[in-house]
Each structure stands twice: as C-alpha cells, then as structure tokens.
N, C-alpha and C positions, 0 to 999 in steps of 0.2 A: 693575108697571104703574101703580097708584096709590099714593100714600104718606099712609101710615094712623097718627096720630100714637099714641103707643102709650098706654094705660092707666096710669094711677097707681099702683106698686103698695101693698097693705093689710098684706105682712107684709113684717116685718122681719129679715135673716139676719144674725147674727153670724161666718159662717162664710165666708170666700172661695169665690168662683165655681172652679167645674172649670172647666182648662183643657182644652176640645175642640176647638179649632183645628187641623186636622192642615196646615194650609199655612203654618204658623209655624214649623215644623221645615224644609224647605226652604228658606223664605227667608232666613235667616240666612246661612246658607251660599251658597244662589247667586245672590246678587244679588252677592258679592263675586269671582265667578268672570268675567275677561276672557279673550276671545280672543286669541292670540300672532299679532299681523299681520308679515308683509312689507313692505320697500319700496315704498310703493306702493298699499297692502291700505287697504281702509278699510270698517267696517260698515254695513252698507245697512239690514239690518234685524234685530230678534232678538226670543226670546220666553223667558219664564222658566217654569218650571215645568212643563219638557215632559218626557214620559216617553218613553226608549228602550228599544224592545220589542226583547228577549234572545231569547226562547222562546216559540212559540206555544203550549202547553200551556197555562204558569201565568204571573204576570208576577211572583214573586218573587225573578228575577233580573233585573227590569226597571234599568236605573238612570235616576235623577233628574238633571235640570243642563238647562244652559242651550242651545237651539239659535239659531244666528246664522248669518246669511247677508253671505258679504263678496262685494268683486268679482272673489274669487279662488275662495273654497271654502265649502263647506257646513261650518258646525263646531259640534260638539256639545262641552258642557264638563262637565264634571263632575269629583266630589269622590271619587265611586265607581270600586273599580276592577273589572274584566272579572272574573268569575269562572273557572276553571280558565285560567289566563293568566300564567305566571309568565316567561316569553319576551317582550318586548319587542324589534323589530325598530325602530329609532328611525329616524324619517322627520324631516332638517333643516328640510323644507318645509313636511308635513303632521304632523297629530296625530294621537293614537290613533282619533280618532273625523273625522275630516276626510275627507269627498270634494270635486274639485274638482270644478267647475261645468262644464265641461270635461267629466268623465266622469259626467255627470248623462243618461242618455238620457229617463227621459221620466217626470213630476211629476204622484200619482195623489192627488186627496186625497177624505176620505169623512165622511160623516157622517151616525153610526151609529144616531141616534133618527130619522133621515127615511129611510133608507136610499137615501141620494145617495150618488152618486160623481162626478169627475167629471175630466178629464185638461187639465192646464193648458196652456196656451201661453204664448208671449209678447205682452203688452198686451191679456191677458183677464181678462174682470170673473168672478169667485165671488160666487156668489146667496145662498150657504148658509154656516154654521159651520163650520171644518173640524173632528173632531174627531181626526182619524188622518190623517199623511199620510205617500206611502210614494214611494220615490223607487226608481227600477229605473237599474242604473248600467252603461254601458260593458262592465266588466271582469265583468262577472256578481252584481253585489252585489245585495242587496236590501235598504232601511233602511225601517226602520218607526219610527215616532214618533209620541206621543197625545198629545192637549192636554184633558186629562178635567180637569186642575189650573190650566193658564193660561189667560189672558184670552179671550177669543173675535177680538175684535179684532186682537191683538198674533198671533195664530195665524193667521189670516186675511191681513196682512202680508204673513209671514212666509213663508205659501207661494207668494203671488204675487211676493215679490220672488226666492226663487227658482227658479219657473218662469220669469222676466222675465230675468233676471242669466246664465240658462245658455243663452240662448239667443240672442246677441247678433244684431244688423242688420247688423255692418261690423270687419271683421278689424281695423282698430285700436281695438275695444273688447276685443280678448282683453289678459287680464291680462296678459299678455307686455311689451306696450307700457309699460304704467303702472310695473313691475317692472325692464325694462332701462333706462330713463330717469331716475330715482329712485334706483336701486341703483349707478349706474355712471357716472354724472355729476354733477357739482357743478355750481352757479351760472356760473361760470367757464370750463365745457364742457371741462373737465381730468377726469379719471380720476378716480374717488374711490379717494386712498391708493393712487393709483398702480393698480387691478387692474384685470388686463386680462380682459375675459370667455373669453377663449380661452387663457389661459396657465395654466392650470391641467390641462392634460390632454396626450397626444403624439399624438394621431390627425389624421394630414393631415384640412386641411378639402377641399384642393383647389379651392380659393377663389385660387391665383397659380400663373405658371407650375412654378417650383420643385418643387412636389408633383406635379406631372404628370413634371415630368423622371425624378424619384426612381423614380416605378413603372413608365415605359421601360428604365430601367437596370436594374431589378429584375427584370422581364421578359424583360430581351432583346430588346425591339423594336427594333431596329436600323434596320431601314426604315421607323418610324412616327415622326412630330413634332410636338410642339405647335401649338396653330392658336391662335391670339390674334383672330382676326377680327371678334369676338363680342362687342369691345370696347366695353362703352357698353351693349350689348345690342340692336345695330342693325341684326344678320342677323336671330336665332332671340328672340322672346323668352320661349323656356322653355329654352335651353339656357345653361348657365354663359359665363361670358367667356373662357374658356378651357376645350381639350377635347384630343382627340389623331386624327388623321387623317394619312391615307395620306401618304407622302414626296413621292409622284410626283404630288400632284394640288394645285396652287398656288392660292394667295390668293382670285386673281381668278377661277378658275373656279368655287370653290366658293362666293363671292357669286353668281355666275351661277347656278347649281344648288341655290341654295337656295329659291330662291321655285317650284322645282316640288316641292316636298316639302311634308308635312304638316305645317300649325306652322313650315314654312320650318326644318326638324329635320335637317339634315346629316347624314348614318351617323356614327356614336360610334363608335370604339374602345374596349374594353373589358380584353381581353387575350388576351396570346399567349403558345403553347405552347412549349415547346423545341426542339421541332422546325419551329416557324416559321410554325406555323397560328395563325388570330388569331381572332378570335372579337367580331363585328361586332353593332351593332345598328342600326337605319333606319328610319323612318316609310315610311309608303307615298306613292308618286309620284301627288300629288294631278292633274297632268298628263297625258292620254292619249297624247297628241302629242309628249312629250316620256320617257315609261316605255321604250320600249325604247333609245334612246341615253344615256339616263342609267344605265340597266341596267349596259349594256356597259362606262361607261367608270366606275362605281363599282368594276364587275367586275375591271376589269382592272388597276385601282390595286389593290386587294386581293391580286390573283394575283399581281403584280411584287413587293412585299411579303413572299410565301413564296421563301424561297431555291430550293424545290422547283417552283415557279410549278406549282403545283396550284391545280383548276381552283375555284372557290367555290359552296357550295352556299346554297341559302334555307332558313328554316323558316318558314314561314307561322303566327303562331301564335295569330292570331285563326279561322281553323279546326281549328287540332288539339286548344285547351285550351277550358274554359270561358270564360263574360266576365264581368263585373264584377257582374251581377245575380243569376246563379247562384250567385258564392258568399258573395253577401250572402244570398240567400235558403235556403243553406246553414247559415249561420251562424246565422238566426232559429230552424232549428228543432231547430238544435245545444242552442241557449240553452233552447229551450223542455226539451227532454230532460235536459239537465245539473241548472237550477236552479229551472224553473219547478215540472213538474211534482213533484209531492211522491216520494218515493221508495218511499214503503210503496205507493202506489198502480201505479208504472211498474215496480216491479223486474220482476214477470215479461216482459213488452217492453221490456225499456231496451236491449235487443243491435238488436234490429228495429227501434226508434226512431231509436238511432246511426244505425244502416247507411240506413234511410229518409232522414237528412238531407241523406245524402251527402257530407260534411266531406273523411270519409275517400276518399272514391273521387276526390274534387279534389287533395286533398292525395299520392295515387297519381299521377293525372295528370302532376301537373308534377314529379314524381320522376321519373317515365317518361321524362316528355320531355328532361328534364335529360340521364339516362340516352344519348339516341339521339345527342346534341349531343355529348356526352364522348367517346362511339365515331367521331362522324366528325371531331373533332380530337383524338384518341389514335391508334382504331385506322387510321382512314385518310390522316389527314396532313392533311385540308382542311380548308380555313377555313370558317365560319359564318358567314349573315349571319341575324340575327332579326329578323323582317319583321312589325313590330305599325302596325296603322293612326295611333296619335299615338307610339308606343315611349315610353308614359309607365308604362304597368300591367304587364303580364304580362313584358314583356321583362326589366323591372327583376326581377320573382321569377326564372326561367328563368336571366338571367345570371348570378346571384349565386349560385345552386343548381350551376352549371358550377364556379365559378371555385372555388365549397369542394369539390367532389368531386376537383378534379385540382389544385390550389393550398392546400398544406399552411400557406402563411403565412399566408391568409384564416380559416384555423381557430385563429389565434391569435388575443390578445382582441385587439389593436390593429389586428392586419388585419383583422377582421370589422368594426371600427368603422369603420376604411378604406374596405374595400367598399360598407358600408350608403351613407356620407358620399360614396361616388362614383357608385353605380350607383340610390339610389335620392333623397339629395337634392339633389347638384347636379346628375343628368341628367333634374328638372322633375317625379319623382312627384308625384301632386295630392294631398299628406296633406292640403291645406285643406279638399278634395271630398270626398275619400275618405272621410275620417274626420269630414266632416259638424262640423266645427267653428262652421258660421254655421246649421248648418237651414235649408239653402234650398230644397235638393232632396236629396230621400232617393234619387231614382232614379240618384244620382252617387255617394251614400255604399257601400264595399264594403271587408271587411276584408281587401284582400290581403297588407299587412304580416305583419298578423296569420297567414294564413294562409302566408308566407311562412316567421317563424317557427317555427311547428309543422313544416314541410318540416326545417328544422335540428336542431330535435329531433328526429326520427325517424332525420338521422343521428348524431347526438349520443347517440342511446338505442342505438344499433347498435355504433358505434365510441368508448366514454366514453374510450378512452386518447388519439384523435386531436385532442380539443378542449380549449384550454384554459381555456374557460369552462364554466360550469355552466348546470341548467337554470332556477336561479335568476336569474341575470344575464339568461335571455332574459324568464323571466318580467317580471323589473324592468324591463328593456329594455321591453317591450310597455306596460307600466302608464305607462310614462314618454311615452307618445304621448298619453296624457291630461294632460298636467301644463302649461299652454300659459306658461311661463316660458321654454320651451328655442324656438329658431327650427328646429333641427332636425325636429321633425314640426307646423309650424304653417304652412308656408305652401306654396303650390303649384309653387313654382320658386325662381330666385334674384333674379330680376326682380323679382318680388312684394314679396321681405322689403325690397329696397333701397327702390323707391319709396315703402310703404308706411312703414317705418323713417322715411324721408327727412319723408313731408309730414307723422307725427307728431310729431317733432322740432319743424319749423316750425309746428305750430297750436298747440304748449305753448309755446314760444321757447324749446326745451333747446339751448344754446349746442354744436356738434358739435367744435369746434376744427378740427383737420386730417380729422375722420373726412367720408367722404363721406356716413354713412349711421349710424343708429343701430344698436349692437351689439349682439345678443342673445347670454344665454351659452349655449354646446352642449350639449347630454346628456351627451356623453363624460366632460363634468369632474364625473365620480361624486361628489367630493368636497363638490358643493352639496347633494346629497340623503343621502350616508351618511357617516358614518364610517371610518376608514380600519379598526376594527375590523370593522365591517358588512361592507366592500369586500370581506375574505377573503371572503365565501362564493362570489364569482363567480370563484373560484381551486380549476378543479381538478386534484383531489390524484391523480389518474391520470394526467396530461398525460404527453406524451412529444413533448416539443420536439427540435427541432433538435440544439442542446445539449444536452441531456440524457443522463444516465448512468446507464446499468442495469447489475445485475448476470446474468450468463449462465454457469453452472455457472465456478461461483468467481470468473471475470475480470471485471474493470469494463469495460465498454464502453460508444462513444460511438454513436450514432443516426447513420449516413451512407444520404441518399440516392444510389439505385444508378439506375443509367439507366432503368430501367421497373422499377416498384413496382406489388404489387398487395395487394389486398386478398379474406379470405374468411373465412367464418364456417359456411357451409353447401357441403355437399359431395353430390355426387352428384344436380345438379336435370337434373329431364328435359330433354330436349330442346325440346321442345318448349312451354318457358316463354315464357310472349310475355308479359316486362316483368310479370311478379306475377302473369298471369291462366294459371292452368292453365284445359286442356279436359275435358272430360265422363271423359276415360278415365284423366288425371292422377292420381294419390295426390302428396303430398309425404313423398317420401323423409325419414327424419334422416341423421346421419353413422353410418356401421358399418352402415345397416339393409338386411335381407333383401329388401325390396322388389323389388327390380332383380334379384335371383335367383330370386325363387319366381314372378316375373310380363316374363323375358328379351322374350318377345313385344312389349310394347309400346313398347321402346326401338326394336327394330326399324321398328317401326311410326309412331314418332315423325320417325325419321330424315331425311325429304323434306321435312319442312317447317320446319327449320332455318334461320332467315335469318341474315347474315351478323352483324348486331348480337347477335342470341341467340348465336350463336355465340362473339363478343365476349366476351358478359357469364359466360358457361359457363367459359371458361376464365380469365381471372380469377378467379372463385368458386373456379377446382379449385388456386388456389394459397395460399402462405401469407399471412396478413395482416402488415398493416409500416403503421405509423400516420399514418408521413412519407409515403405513399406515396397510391395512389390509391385512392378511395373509391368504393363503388358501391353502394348501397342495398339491402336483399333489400324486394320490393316483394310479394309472399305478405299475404296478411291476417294470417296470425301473427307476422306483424314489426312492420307497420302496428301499433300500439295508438293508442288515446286517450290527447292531452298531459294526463293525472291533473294535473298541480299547476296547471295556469293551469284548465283548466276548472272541476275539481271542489273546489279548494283551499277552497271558502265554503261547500260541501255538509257540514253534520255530520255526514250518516249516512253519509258516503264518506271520514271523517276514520278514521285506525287509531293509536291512541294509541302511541308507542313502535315505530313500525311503517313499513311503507315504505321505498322507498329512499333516504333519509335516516340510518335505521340503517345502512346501508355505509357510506356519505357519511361517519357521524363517526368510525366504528373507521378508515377508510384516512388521514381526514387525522389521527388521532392516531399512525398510522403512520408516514405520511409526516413529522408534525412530531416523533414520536423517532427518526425514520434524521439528521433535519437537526440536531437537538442531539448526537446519538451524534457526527456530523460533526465537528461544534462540537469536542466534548471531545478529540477524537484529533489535532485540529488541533495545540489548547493542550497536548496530551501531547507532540505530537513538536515543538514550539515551545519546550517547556520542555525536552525530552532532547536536542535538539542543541546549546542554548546550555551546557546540562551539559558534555557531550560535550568543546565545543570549550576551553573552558574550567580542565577538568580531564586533557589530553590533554598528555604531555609534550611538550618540544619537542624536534622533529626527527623526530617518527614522526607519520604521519597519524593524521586520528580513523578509528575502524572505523567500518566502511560500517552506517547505521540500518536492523534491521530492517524489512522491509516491516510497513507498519498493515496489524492485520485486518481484513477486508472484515465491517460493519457487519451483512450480509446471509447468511443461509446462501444456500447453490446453489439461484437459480429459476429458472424459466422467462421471465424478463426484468422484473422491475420494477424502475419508472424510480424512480429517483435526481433531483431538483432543483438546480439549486446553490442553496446555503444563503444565507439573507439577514442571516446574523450577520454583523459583524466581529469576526474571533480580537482575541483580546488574549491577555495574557501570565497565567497561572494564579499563584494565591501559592503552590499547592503540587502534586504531581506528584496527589496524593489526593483535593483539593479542587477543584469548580469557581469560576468567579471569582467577584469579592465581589458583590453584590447581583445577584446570576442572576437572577432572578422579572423584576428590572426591565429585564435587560437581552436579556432572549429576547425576540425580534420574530421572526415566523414570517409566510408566507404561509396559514398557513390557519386558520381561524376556529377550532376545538378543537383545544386543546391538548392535549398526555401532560402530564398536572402533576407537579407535584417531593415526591418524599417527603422528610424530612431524619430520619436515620437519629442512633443514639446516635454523638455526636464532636463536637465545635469546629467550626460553619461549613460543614458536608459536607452534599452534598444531592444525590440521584440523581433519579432518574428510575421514577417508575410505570409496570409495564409496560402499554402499549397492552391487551391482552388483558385486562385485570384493572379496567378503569376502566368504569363503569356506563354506559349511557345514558341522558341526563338524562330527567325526567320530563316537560318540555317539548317534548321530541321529539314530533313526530306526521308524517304521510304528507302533511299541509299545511303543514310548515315552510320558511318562518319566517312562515307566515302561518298566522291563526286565523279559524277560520270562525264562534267566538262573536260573538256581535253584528252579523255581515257578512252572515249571509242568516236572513231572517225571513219564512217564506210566511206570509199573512194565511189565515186561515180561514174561518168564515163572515161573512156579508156582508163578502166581501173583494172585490177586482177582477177582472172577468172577466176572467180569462190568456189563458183559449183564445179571446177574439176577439182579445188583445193582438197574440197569436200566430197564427194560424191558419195555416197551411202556411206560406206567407214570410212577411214584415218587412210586417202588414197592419198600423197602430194607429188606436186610437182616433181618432176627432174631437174636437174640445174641446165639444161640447153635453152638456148631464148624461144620464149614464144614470140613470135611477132601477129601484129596487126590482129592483136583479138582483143574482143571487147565481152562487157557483160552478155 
C-alpha cells in the first residue's frame, strides 16, 4: 500500500545472500514455451505461471507452464510430462493439453481467500482475483488450473478472454472461417499448392448430382430421380440443391407443393429396399386445406414407385419418440452421474442414477422404433414415410438407424460417412442449434448426434464382426463435432455455410476465383487430425466385408449375400417381448436354458398377445447370424450397457489398467496382422517356386501342377481373412523374407505381431500372436487418458448440484459467494 524506504543496514556479510526465490525456477523455462498456432490462430491472451491441477488429493503431480487463450483453443504448455502416460495419441490440430473453445461449456472461476466464485459469460466484468479457474467441457472433461504463482492481473485476462472467445455473437467468428480462408487461399484466390479441401478423402459430399446418381444405382431405385429444383436454394432453404424424389411427380408440381410444407421441405428420399419399398421422409403439411390432397398425391407417387404398388404407411414421430429437451435433459443428468459426482460417494446408486437419467430408455426408444420401420420394409414390403414436424431432428437418427440395420454398405466406414453426409448434413440438421455453437438459446441446444451415436454403438457392441469401424472412430467422430475447422458439424444447413462462407470472403477481400463460396475442409479427411498410423485404430480387425475371406472347416470362402439374411445371438425369447420390455410374468431365457420347460405354462399363456412385428423380430432371432445380412438389436436391459469409452473414458476410478476391451482389440489385430504377413510369405513362396518350376522344367513335358498353399488357419468356425495390404514382391530366397521387411510391412491395423530374427544371414519370422505381452499403456480408456482430463474440486469448490440439478439448470453470472459443496 505504501512504500517505506528501507533502513540502512549496520552489519556487514561477507557471505552471499540465499537464494529463496521459488518463481526463478519456472521462469527460465516458461517464458520460452510458445503455443503451435494454425492458419489463422492467433493469441488473444496468456498467463505464465499457472498450475494444472492433476489430482485432488495432493498437487505433487500438478504441472507448471504456461496457459494461453487463442481464437481457436484453450492451451496449456508445458515442459512437464503427464505422469503414468506413456501412450500418446497425437492430435495434428490439438495438443496434449489443448481444448477448443468450441468444447468449452461453461467457465467457473474462484477465489479461495474470499470464498467467491463465480460463472463467466461473455462481455462480463470479474470483481475479484481469480485464483483457480475451472472450465467444464462438452465431451465430459474437467480442467482445473491455479494462479497461486502468477500475476493477478494477467489471470484475470485470461479467464475473461476465455469466457469472451468461447462464446462467440455471430457464426463467422467461429474459427472455421479464419482457418479455411488463410489455410486454402493465397492472395491470388488460387489454391494454396494447389490443395483441395475435399481431396483428401472418398466419401460423397452429395453436394452435385453425380453422387445422387451413384446411390440410385446402388440401390436399385429405378423409379426415383434427381431433383435439381433447389438450384440457388429458391424452393427450400434447408434442403441441398440437389435431393432425389419420385419419378412420376414433375418439376413444376413440386414448386407448387412446396410452400405447403414446413420449411417449404419436399419429402426426401432416403432409400430403398430390394424389394422395392423406399423409405421416405417429410415435414409436416403446414396447410390445412391443402393436407389431404397433398397426402394423396405424395402417396401415390410413392406407391407407383413400388413395383408391388403397395400401399404407404406414416410414422408420426414426433408422438412416438422423445423431443429435443428430453434428451438434453437426459444427457444433464447423465453427465451429472458419470463425472460430476465423485464416485466413492455414488457407487452404491450409480445403477439408479443411470437408469433415473434415462439416456438409456431414449436410446431404447429409437432402437425400437428403427426396429418397427425395418419390419414394415423387410417383412411387409411397404414403403415408410417419417413424418417429423421440420424432418430436421429425429428423422435424421430414425433414418440412419434403418438404413444400418438392413444396408450392410452403411456399416462400412465410407458408407457411414456417406450416410451421416446425406441424411444428417446435407438434409439441414441444425448442428449450429443443436450443438449451441453461438449460446443463444440453450432451449435449441440437444445432443441427438450424440445420441445417435451411442444407438450405433449398441449395435456395434452386439454385432463387432458386422462393422468396419471401431468404437474409437465413433468416439473421434463425436469429439470431432467440437473442432469448428470442419463445415461438417458447424452450420445448420447448406444454405448457411454458402452465404455465410460467401460474405466472409467479401468483408476480408479473400479473392474466390472461380469458387462460388468459401471451402471448408470435411471431417472425413482424417488425415488433418491423425496419422495414417493413428487412422488404424478406426480399422476393425473383426470386419467381415463383402469381400472378405474366412475360413470354414478347412475351405476358404467368400462372404455372399443370399436373398434374405438374418441375424441372432439369443434364442428362445418369449413371446411375448414387445421391443426389449418383458411383462411382470417374463424371466429372460439364455440359449440351452430350462426355463421354458420347468415353467411350459406361460408360453401358452403368452401366445395371444403376439403381434405381428414380435412375431418378426422372434423368428429372426431363432436363425443364424450372417454379418452381411440383417441387423436387429436385442433391446433387453442386458444388451443395452452404457457407451464405457466416451462416457467414462476421463473417470480414473472407471479406468482398468491393462483391462477392458481393448485387450481383445490388440491380441485379434495381432492376429489379424500375422494371418496378413503369413499371407504375404506364401505369396513370395509360391512366386519364387513357380518361376523355379518353370525354369528348371525340360522342354517338351509340362511343369507339375503346384501344390495347393496351406490354409494359414486351422478349421474354425468362420474368421474372416482381409485382403492384405502388402504388395508381393519377389523373395531373395525361398527361406528368407524380403530385404528390409520392418520397413516394408504396412498393415491395416494399429498392433503389430513384431519380427524376431532368429540365428542366419537376413532371416526373420514372425512372433507368435499368443506369446506377445500387452503393452503397459493399455487401459479400458484407450487411447485416451483420464490423467489430467478430470479434476473434481473439493472444498470450496463449485456447486455441481445447482450446476446440475435435474436437467441442464446453470448458473447465472452474479457471484455466488461463501458456498460450498
């Protein structure tokens, strides 16, 4: 307060002062630590001398470095590495300690000699010092950070600029803009180096007719045809400029029939069965006066359309499913049970907590309902129409939940990126709303993606042979809806990204050349976020594609779909299952079990109430599964689990070291990748013994016919075979494999069988699968770590439980003071 000039001193020391400085040690070191910016990226504000809090217990695994706030991400720097962390999962985009702003939900900061707290906004003033502030993230993270060492000031900044920074006014302030603009154009409005944003990847955007044509041929719609009407975006403007509608209904009618619809939203084609049933979706007939003859004659384009001309059914499914605030308010008190509450304190309720969120009973639901859609274009032959008041939300989950249960190429990775890129961004999902990108209204924000998601997983956790992606890729996939460089989940339609695109271009003067509109790059092109080593892990080593080759007591065979495919896992369900819900007199049977004999009675008794979709889903189940074929969910609570890796993956006391199913995950791909070098070597054997052969073979007698190669495989029960991603080459000797093998193995999956090299010149086999350790890295949250990613505060920490309280209630920005847990 006053400066007090100090005394003269009387004695004299020969001896050098102690150094007790303890912020002389830190700053050496971080004042020389900068942030890795992007195109585009630039720092807004930073503070030195912050501490990241590791562990609530003790902070001796805190680390020191530097927190900076960009217009992209929150980033922590440091010299220190993670303790028990020897797994690095490299992110191109982000850093070890990097969240984006983006996935910043809501910015708590405290201070702990006034006991303030108090929750930021954007363009609000902080009364107080912060000395901890903690940021609650999107994806479930929790970051804690203290400023007990730096300035007050520069801390103070820091949280306001990123309270300010994540919370932008207007969709061309997301990073996205600044990033495709800078990254992807020169002065010149030429390409930089020529790269195109979207040439990096194979998944239709469906952005030109072409890619429409492709998934009518693919399909078989024969009676369905491109619609270009849409041109300019002068009918609908949330639907694409291209879409695919009925043969028989022309140009000019359905400009007429568009302004009685919702959003001016024309029924979408989505796709059709083999037998000729199509599977429609539709806003609702904002028109009274005009709902029943627009009825009829959407109807009856639809029905001319089936070679069978059957007749078309509705699904209404803003009455049969939840809406949009339910399963945000779902998801509040998911998060409050997963990461909020501590675990020592919930274990005994944490089953009753689940089930009270009701996650799972949503995520049933529209299993279900997928389910009833499948049955009336499978078993009945009729086409679907999904009747949602905008068909911006639930239609988009519903369709796509169809199209992977009875469309095995949708379960591949390129067809799901397909799917996603047709049924939820070019047919107007509001990711901009949804996902509350701008905070404007929370009563708009609702994780149905997300939730969509988890519906995939459950069947990906049921049938792991039928998919060829993992649950890591969905995981990435979801985190990747926080990342706003990609246009794919940033904006609410395709209308949106153009104009917007367009009048950012012209208030920077970024020169376009021929482009109409500014390009953003797509999520699909993995190759900006990982590695093409990384990439293996969304490759799994179960898949059983199309092509694919298994072996079957001895014979190699090929995967052909047969006219009707079905799938099961569980055998002998009652009768009387309606979609996952047994009744009061119900047991669930297993396979072999007594049940149904020691208790004949209540099958009988079941029998009357069989409807015909149970009926459906009954005999299905009683047949074999076939991976190519059709999918149908066991909907039982015991099937249903909780998605463990996205939810729980930041919870440490939910972490199992060495554990999980992750240890499958890496003995089968070190299977899988020694059956594909076993491959490899028999190639180069019998490539090296027939040029023998022909070679050393007199003239005038044939060469003898080559032994068949041994099957790689003893006699199973079907596991699938890949084809291999080597190219043969020619071996130097019949004993050895080729020269520098290590370098020239390329394998689709992330663990390797590694090579032993045995006593000899140049020879090197192969480790067997069974005999190779699981790394120590491994855990039941892999490839993610939950050190450093969630930190509950303890006392005088934030009150959770108003954060939370039944749904998505939060704070106001006034201080709370003097409150504790």
């Amino acid at each position: 307060m006053f400066s007090v000039k100090p005394l003269k001193p009387t004695f004299k020391s020969y001896l050098p002062p102690v150094q007790t400085d303890l912020k002389k040690s830190p700053q050496l070191t971080i004042r020389k630590l900068e942030a890795k910016l992007l195109p585009g990226e630039i720092v807004v504000n930073e503070a030195n001398f912050v501490r990241k809090c590791i562990g609530t217990e003790s902070s001796q695994d805190d680390l020191w470095g530097k927190l900076i706030c960009t217009n992209f991400k929150v980033s922590f720097i440091t010299h220190n590495s993670l303790p028990q962390q020897n797994f690095k999962y490299v992110h191109r985009l982000l850093g070890e300690h990097d969240v984006p702003l983006a996935c910043v939900e809501q910015v708590v900061t405290v201070n702990d000699a006034k006991g303030k707290q108090k929750v930021l906004g954007s363009n609000k003033k902080l009364k107080f010092n912060p000395t901890e502030l903690i940021l609650y993230c999107k994806d479930f993270r929790i970051l804690r950070f203290r400023f007990d060492q730096a300035g007050p000031e520069s801390a103070k900044k820091v949280c306001l600029a990123i309270a300010h920074y994540s919370q932008p006014a207007d969709p061309q302030l997301l990073f996205g803009f600044e990033y495709a603009g800078s990254h992807y154009y020169s002065s010149s409005g030429e390409r930089v180096n020529g790269v195109d944003p979207g040439g990096g990847h194979q998944t239709p955007l469906f952005d030109r007719p072409s890619d429409w044509d492709r998934e009518i041929k693919r399909t078989g719609a024969s009676e369905w045809r491109v619609c270009s009407i849409n041109e300019g975006y002068l009918v609908s403007p949330s639907l694409p400029e291209c879409f695919v509608v009925p043969a028989s209904l022309a140009d000019q009618d359905l400009k007429q029939y568009a302004c009685s619809f919702t959003g001016q939203r024309i029924p979408l084609w989505c796709w059709s069965h083999p037998n000729g049933s199509a599977l429609v979706r539709m806003s609702s007939i904002s028109d009274p006066q005009q709902q029943r003859k627009l009825d009829q004659r959407i109807s009856s384009a639809i029905t001319k359309s089936h070679p069978q001309r059957s007749d078309v059914l509705k699904s209404d499914l803003d009455k049969q499913l939840p809406n949009i605030q339910e399963v945000q308010a779902a998801l509040a008190k998911l998060r409050q049970v997963c990461v909020i509450e501590p675990f020592e304190e919930s274990e005994e309720k944490w089953l009753s907590s689940l089930e009270s969120s009701r996650w799972m009973d949503y995520v049933r639901a529209f299993l279900r309902h997928a389910v009833e859609i499948v049955y009336m274009l499978e078993g009945k032959h009729t086409s679907v129409i999904l009747l949602e008041e905008e068909d911006r939300d639930l239609s988009c989950v519903v369709s796509c939940l169809v199209q992977l249960m009875l469309d095995p190429h949708c379960r591949s990775l390129l067809g799901f990126q397909g799917l996603v890129q047709r049924e939820w961004v070019m047919a107007g999902h509001r990711f901009l709303d949804r996902c509350n990108h701008l905070r404007k209204n929370d009563k708009e924000e609702s994780p149905l993606f997300l939730l969509f998601l988890d519906c995939v997983w459950q069947l990906l956790n049921q049938y792991p042979s039928a998919f060829e992606f993992t649950e890591t890729y969905l995981t990435v996939l979801s985190d990747s809806v926080w990342i706003p460089v990609f246009s794919t989940f940033l904006f609410n339609c395709p209308k949106q990204r153009a104009e917007h695109s367009r009048d950012f271009a012209r208030s920077k003067s970024i020169p376009l050349g021929q482009e109409q509109a500014l390009r953003f790059p797509p999520v699909w092109d993995w190759s900006q976020q990982f590695s093409p080593k990384d990439q293996t892990l969304f490759n799994n080593p179960l898949y059983v594609g199309k092509s694919a080759t298994y072996v079957q007591n001895g014979a190699v065979k090929t995967f052909k779909r047969t006219k009707k495919s079905y799938s099961s896992t569980l055998r002998g369900l009652p009768l009387a299952l309606r979609n996952g819900q047994l009744s009061d007199l119900d047991t669930l049977p297993r396979r072999n079990s007594l049940v149904l004999r020691l208790r004949p009675e209540l099958g009988s008794a079941r029998e009357p109430c069989e409807t015909p979709c149970e009926r459906f889903v009954r005999e299905r189940f009683s047949r074999a599964a076939e991976p190519q074929g059709l999918l149908l969910p066991q909907l039982l609570p015991s099937h249903l689990t909780l998605w463990r890796l996205y939810f729980l993956r930041w919870v440490p006391e939910a972490r199992i070291p060495r554990g999980g199913p992750v240890t499958a995950f890496h003995k089968l791909s070190l299977l899988v990748d020694e059956i594909h070098t076993l491959q490899s070597h028999l190639r180069h054997y019998s490539t090296s013994n027939s040029s023998f052969t022909l070679t050393s073979t007199p003239s005038g007698l044939p060469p003898p016919a080559p032994s068949p190669a041994p099957s790689p495989l003893p006699p199973g029960p079907g596991l699938a075979l890949s084809p291999p991603s080597i190219t043969p080459q020619r071996p130097q000797s019949l004993s050895r494999s080729p020269p520098d093998h290590h370098q020239q193995r390329q394998g689709r999956m992330y663990f390797r069988a590694p090579l032993s090299t045995p006593a000899g010149p140049g020879a090197s086999t192969l480790t067997s699968s069974s005999a190779c350790p699981a790394p120590d890295y491994l855990s039941s949250s892999f490839p993610f770590s939950p050190v450093g990613n969630l930190c509950r505060r303890g006392l005088l920490g934030t009150p959770l439980s108003k954060l939370l309280s039944g749904a998505r209630i939060w704070l106001s920005t006034e201080t709370l003071a003097n409150e504790t847990l």
